[in-house]
N, CA, C and O atoms as a printed pandas DataFrame, in Angstrom:
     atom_number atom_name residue_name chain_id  residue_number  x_coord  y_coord  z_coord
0              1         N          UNK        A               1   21.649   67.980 -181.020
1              2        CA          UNK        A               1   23.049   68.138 -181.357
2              3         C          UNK        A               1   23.442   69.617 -181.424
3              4         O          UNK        A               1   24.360   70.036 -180.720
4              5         N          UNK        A               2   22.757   70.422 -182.267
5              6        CA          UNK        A               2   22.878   72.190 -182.064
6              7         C          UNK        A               2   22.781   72.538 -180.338
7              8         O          UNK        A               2   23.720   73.210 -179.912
8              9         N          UNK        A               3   22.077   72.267 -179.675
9             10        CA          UNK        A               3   22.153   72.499 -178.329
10            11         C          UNK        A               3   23.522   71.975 -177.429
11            12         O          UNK        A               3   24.234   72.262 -176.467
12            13         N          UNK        A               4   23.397   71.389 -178.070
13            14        CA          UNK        A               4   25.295   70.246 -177.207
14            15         C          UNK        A               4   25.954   71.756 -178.082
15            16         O          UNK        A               4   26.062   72.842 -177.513
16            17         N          UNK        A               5   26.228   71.580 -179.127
17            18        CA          UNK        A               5   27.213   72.275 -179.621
18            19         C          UNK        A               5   27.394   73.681 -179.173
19            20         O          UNK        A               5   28.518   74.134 -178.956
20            21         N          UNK        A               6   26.216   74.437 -179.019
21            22        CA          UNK        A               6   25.754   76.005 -178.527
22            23         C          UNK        A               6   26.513   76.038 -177.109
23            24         O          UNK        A               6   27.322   76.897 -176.757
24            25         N          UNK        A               7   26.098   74.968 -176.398
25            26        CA          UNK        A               7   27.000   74.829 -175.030
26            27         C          UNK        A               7   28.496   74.983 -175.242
27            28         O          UNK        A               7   29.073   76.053 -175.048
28            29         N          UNK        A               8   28.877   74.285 -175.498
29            30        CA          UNK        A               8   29.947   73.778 -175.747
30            31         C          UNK        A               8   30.806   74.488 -176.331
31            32         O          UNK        A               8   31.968   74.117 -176.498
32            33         N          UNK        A               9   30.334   75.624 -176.722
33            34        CA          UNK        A               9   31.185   76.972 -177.104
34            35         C          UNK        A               9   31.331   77.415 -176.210
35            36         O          UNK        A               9   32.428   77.879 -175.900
36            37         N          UNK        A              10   30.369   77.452 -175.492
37            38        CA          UNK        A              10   30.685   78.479 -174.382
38            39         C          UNK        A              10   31.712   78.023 -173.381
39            40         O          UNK        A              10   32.554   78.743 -172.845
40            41         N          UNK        A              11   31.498   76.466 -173.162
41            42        CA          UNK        A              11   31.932   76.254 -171.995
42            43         C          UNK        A              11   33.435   76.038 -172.336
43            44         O          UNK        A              11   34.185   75.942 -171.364
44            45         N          UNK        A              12   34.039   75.940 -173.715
45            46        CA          UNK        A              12   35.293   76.323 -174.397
46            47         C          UNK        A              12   35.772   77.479 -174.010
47            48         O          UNK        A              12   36.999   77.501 -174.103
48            49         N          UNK        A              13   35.253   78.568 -173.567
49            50        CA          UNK        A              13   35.775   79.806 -173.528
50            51         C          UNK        A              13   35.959   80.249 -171.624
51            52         O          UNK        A              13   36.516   81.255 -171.184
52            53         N          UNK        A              14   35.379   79.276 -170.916
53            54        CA          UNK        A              14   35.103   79.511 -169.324
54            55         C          UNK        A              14   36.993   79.531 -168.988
55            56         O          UNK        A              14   37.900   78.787 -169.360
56            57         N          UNK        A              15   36.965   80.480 -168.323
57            58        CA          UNK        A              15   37.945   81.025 -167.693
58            59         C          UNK        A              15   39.306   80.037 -168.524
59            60         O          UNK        A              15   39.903   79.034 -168.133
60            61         N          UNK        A              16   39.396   80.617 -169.433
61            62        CA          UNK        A              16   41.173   79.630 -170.051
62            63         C          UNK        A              16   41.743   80.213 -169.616
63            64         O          UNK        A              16   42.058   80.720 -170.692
64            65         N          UNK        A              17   42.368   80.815 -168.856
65            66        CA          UNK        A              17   43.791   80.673 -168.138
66            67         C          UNK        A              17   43.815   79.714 -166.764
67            68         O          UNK        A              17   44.705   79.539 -165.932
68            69         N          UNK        A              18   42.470   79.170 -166.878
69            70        CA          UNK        A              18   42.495   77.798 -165.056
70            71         C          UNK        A              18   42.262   77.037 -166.221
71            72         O          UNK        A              18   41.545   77.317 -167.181
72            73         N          UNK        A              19   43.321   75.518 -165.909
73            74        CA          UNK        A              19   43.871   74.566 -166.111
74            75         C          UNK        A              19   42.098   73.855 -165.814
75            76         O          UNK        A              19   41.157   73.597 -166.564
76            77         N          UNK        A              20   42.279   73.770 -164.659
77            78        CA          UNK        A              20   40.683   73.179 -163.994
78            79         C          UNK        A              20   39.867   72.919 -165.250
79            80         O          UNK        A              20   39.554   71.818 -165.704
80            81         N          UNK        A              21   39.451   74.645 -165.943
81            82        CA          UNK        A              21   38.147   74.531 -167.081
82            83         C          UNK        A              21   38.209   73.938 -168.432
83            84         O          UNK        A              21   37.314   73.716 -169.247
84            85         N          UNK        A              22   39.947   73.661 -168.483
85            86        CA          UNK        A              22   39.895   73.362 -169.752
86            87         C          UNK        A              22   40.290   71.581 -169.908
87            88         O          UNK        A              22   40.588   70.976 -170.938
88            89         N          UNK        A              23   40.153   70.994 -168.358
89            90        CA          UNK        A              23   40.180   69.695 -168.363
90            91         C          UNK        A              23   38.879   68.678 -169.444
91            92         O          UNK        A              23   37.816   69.275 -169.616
92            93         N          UNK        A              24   38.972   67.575 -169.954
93            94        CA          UNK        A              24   37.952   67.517 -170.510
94            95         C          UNK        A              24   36.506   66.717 -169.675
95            96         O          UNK        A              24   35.340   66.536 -170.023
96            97         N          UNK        A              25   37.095   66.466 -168.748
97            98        CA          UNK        A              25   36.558   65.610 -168.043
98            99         C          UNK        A              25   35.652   66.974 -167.344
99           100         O          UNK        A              25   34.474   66.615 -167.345
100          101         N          UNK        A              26   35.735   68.008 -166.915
101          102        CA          UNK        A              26   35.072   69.190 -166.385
102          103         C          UNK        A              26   34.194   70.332 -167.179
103          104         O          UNK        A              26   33.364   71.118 -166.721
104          105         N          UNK        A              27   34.794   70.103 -168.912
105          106        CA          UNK        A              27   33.968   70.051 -169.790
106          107         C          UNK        A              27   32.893   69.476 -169.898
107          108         O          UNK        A              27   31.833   70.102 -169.873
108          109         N          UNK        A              28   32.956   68.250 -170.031
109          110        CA          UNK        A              28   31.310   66.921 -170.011
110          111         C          UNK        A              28   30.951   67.507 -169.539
111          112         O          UNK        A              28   30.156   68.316 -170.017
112          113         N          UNK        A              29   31.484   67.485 -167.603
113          114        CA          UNK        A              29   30.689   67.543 -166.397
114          115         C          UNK        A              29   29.419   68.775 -166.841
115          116         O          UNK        A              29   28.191   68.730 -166.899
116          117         N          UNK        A              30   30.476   69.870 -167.109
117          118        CA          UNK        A              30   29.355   71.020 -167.417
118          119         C          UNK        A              30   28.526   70.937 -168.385
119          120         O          UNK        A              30   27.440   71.452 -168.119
120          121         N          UNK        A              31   28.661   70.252 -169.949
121          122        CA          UNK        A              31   28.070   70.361 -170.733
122          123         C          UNK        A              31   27.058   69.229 -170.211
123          124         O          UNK        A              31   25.959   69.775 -170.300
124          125         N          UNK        A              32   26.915   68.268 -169.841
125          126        CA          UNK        A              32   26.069   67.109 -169.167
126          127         C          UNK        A              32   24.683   67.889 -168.530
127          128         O          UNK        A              32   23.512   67.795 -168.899
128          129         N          UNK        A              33   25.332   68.759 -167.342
129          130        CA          UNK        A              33   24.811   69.570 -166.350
130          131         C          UNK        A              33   23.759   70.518 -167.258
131          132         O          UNK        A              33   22.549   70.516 -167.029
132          133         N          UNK        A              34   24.244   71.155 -168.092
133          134        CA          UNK        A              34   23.704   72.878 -168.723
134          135         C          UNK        A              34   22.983   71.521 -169.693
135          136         O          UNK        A              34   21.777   71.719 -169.546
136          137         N          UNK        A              35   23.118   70.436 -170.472
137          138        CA          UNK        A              35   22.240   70.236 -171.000
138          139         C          UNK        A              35   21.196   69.699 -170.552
139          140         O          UNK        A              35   20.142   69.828 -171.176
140          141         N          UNK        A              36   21.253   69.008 -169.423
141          142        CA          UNK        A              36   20.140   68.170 -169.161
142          143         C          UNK        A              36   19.332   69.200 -168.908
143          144         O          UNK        A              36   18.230   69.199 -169.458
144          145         N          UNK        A              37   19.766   70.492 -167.868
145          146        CA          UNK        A              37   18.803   71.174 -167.475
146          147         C          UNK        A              37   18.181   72.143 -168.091
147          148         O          UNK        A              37   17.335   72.832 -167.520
148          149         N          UNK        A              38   18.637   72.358 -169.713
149          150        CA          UNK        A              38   17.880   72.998 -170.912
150          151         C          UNK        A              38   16.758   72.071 -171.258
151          152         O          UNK        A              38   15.640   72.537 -171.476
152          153         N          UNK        A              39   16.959   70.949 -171.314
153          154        CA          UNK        A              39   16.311   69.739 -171.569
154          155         C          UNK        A              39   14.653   69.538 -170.267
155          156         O          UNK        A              39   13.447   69.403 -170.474
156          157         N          UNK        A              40   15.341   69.605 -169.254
157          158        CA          UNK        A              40   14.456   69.550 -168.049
158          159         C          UNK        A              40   13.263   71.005 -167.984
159          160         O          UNK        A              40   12.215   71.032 -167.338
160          161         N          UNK        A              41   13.734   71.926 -168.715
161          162        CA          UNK        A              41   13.550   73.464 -168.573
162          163         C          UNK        A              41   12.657   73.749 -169.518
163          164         O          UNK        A              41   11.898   74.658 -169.183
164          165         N          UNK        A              42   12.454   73.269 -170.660
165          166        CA          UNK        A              42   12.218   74.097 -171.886
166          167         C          UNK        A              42   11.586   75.602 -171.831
167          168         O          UNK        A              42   11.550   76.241 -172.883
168          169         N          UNK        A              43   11.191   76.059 -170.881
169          170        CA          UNK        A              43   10.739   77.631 -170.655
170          171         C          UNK        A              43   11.783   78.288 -170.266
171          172         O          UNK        A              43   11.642   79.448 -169.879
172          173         N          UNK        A              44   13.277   77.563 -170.296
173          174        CA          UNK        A              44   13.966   78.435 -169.806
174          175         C          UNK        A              44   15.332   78.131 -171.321
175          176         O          UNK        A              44   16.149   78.889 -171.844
176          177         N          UNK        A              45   15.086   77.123 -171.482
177          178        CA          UNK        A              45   16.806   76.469 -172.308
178          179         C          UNK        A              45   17.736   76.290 -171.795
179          180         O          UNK        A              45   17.982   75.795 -170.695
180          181         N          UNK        A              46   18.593   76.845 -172.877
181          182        CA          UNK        A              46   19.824   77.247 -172.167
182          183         C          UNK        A              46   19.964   78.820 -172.793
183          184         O          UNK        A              46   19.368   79.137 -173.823
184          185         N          UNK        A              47   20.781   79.714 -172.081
185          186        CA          UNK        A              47   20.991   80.878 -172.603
186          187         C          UNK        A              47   22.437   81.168 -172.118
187          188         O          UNK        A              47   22.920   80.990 -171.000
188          189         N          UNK        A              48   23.099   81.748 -173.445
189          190        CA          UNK        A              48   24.468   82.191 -173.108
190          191         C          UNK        A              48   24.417   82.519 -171.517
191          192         O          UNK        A              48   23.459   82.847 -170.817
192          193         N          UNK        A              49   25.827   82.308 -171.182
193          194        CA          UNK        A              49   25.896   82.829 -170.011
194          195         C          UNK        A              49   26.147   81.699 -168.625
195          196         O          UNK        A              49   26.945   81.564 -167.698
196          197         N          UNK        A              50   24.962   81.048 -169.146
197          198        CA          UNK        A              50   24.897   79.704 -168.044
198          199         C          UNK        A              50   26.184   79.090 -167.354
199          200         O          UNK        A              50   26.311   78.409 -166.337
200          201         N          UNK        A              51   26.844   79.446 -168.025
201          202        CA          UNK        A              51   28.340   78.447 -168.219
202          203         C          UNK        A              51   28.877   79.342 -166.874
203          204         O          UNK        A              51   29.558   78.854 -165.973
204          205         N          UNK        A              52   28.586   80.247 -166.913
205          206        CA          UNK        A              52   29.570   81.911 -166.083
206          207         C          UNK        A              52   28.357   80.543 -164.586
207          208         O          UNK        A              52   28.883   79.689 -163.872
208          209         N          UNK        A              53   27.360   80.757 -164.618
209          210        CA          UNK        A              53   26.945   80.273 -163.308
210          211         C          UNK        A              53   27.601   78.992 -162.578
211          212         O          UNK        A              53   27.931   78.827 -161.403
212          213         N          UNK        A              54   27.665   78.207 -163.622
213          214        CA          UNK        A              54   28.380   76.526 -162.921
214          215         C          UNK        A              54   29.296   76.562 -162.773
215          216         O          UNK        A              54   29.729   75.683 -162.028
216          217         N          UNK        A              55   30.171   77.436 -163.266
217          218        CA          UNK        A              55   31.735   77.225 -163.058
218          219         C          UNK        A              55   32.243   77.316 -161.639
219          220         O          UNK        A              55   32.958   76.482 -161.083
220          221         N          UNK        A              56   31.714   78.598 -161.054
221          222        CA          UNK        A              56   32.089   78.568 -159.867
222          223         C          UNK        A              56   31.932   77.215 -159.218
223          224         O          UNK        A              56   32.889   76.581 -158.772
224          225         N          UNK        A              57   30.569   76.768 -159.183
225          226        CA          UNK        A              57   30.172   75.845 -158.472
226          227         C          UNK        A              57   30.383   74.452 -158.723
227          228         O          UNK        A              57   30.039   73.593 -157.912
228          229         N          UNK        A              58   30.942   74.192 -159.828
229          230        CA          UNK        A              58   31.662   73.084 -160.723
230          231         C          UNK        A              58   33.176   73.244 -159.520
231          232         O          UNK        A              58   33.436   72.488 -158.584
232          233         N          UNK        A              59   33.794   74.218 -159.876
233          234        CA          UNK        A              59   35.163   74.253 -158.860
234          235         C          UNK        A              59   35.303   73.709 -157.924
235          236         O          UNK        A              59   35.898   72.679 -157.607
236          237         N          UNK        A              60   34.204   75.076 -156.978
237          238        CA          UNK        A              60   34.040   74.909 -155.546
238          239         C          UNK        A              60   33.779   73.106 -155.001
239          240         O          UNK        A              60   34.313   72.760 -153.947
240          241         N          UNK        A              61   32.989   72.139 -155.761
241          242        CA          UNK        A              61   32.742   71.279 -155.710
242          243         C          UNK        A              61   33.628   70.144 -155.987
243          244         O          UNK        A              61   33.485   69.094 -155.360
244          245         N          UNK        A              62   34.594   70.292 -156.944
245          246        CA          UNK        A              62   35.708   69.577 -157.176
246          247         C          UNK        A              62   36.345   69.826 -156.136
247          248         O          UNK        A              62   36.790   68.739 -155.767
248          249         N          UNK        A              63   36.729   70.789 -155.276
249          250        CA          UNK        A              63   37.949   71.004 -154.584
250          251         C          UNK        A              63   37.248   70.579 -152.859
251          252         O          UNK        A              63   37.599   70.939 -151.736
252          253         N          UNK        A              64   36.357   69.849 -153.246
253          254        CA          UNK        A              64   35.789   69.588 -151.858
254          255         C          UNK        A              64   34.868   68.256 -151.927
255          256         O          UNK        A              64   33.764   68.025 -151.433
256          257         N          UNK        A              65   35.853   67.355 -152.835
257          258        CA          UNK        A              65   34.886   66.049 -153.004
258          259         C          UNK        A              65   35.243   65.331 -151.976
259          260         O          UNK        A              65   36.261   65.323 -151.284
260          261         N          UNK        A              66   33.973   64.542 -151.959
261          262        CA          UNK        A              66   34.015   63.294 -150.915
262          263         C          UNK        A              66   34.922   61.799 -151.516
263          264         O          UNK        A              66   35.396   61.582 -152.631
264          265         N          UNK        A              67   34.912   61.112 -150.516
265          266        CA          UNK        A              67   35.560   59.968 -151.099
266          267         C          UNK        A              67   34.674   59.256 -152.143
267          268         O          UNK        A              67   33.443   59.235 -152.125
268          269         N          UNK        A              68   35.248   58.843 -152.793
269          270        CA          UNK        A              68   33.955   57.849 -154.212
270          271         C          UNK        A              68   33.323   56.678 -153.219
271          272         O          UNK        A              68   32.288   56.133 -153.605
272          273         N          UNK        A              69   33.883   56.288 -152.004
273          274        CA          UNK        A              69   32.679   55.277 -151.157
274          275         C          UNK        A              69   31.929   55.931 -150.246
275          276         O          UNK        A              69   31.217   55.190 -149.569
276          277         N          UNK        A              70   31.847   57.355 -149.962
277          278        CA          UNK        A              70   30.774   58.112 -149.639
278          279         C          UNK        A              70   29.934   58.624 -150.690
279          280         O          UNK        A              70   29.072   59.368 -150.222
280          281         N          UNK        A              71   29.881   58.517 -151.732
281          282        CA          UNK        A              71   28.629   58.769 -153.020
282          283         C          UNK        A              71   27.719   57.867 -153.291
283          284         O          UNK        A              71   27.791   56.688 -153.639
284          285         N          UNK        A              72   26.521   58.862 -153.001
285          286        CA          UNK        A              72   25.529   57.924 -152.777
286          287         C          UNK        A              72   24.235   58.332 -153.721
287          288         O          UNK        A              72   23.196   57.672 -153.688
288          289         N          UNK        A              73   24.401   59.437 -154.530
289          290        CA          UNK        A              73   23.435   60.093 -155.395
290          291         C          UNK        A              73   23.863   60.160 -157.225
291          292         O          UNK        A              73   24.999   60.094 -157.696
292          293         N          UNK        A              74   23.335   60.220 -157.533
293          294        CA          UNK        A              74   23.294   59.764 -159.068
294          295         C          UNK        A              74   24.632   61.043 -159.551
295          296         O          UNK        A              74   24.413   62.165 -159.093
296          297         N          UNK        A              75   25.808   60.904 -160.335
297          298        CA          UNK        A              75   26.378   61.871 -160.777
298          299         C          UNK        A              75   26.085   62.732 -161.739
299          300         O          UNK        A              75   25.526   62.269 -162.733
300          301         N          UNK        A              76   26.378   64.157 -161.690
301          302        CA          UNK        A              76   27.941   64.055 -161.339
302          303         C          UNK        A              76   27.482   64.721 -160.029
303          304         O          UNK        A              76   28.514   65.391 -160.031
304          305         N          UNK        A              77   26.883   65.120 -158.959
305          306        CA          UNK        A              77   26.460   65.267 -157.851
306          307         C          UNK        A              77   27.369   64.185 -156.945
307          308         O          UNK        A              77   27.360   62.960 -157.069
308          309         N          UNK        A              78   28.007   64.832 -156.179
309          310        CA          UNK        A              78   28.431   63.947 -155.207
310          311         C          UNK        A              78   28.105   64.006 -153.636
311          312         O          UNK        A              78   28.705   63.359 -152.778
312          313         N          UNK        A              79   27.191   64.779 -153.445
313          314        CA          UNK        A              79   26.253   64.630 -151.851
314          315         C          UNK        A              79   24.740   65.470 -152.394
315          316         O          UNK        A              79   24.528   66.446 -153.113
316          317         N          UNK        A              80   24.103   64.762 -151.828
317          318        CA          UNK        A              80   22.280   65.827 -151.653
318          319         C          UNK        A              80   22.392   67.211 -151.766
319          320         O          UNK        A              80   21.686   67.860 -152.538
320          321         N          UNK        A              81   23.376   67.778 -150.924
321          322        CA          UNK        A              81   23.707   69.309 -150.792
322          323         C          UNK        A              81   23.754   70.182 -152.287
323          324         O          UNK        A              81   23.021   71.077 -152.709
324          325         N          UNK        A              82   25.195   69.369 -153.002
325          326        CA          UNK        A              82   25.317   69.820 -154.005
326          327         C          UNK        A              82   24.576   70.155 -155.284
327          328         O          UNK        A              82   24.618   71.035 -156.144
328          329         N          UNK        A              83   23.680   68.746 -154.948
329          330        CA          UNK        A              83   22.394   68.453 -155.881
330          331         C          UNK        A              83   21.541   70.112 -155.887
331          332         O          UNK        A              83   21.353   70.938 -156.780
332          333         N          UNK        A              84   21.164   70.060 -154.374
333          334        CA          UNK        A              84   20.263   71.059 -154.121
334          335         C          UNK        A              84   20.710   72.696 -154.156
335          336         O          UNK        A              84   19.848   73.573 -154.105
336          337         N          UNK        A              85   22.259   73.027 -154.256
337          338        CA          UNK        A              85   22.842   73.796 -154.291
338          339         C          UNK        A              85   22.611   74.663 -155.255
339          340         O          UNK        A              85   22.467   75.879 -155.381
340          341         N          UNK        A              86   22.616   73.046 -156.354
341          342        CA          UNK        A              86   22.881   73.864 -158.097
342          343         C          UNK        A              86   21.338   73.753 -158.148
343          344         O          UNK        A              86   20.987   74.801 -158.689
344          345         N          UNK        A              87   20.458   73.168 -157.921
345          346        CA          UNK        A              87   19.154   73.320 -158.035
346          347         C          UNK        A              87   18.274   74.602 -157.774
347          348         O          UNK        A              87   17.362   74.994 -158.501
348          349         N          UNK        A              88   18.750   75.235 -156.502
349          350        CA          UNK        A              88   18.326   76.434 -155.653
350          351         C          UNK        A              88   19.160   77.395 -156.759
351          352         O          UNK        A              88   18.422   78.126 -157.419
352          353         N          UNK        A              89   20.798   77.504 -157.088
353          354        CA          UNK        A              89   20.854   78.847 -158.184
354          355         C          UNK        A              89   20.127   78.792 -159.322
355          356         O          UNK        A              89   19.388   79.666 -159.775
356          357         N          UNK        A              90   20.411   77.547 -159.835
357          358        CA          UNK        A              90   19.869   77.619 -161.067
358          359         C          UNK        A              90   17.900   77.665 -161.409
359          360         O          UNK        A              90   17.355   77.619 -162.512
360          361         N          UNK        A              91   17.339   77.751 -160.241
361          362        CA          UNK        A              91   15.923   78.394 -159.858
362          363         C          UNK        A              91   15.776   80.090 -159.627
363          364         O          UNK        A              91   14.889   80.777 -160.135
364          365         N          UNK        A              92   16.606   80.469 -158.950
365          366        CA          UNK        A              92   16.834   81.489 -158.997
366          367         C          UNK        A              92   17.507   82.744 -159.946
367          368         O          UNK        A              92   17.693   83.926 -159.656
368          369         N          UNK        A              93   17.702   82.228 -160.800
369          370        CA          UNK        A              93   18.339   82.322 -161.698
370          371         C          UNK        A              93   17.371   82.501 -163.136
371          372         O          UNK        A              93   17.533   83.138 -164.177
372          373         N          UNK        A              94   16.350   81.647 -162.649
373          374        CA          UNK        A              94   15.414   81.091 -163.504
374          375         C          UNK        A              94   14.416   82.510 -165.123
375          376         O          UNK        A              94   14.096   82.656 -166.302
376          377         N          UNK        A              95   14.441   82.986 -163.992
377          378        CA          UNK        A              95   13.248   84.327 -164.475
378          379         C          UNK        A              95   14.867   84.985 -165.633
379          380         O          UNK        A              95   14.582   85.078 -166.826
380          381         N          UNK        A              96   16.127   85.314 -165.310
381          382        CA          UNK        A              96   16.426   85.901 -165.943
382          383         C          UNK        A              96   16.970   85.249 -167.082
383          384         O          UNK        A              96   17.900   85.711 -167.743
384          385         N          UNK        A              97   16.459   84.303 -167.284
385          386        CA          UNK        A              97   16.919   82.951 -168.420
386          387         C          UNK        A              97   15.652   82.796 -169.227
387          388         O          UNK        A              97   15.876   82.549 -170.412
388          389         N          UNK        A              98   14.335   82.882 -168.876
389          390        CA          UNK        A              98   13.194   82.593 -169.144
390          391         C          UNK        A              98   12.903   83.539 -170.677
391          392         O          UNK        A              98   13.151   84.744 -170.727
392          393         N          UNK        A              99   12.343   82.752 -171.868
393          394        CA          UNK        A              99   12.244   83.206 -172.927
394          395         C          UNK        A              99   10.708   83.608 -172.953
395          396         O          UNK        A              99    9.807   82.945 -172.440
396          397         N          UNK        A             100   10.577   84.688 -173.570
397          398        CA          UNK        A             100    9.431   85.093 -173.947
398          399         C          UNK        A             100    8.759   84.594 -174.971
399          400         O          UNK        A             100    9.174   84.640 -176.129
400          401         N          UNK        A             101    7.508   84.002 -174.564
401          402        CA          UNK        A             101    6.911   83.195 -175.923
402          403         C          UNK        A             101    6.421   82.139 -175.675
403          404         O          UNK        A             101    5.948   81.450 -176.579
């Protein structure tokens, strides 16, 4: 529950002047996203900041969805690509997230 919540500040504060971030439905999406993969991670968590990475790619991805009878992968992913998109930054990404200890 502290981990939902730690998110969830942050992702309160992602760009408020776009309408987009402060939908709530794009909220979940992100807090869903940043938690599972603190969850999936534990050498990495979550660390401030995270939120600054998905957003773009939270957008970019909304504004280029497929039809809901072309989804064929578990959500909120809506093609393989995307899956692997956020998979490949958020790997790369990895080392400067990584806690010492």
């Amino acid at each position: 529950m502290a981990l939902q919540k730690e998110i969830n500040q942050d992702i309160e504060r992602t760009y408020p002047e776009k309408k987009f971030f402060q939908r709530k439905s794009t909220q979940d999406t992100m807090l869903t996203i940043l938690f599972i993969y603190a969850k999936e991670h534990p050498a990495v968590e979550y660390k401030q900041g995270m939120h600054e990475l998905l957003a773009p790619i939270i957008y970019l991805l909304d504004r280029e969805k497929v039809p809901a009878s072309d989804v064929y992968v578990r959500l909120p992913f809506t093609r393989p690509t995307d899956q692997l998109l956020t998979q490949s930054i958020m790997q790369s990404t990895n080392a400067s997230y990584r806690t010492n200890g």
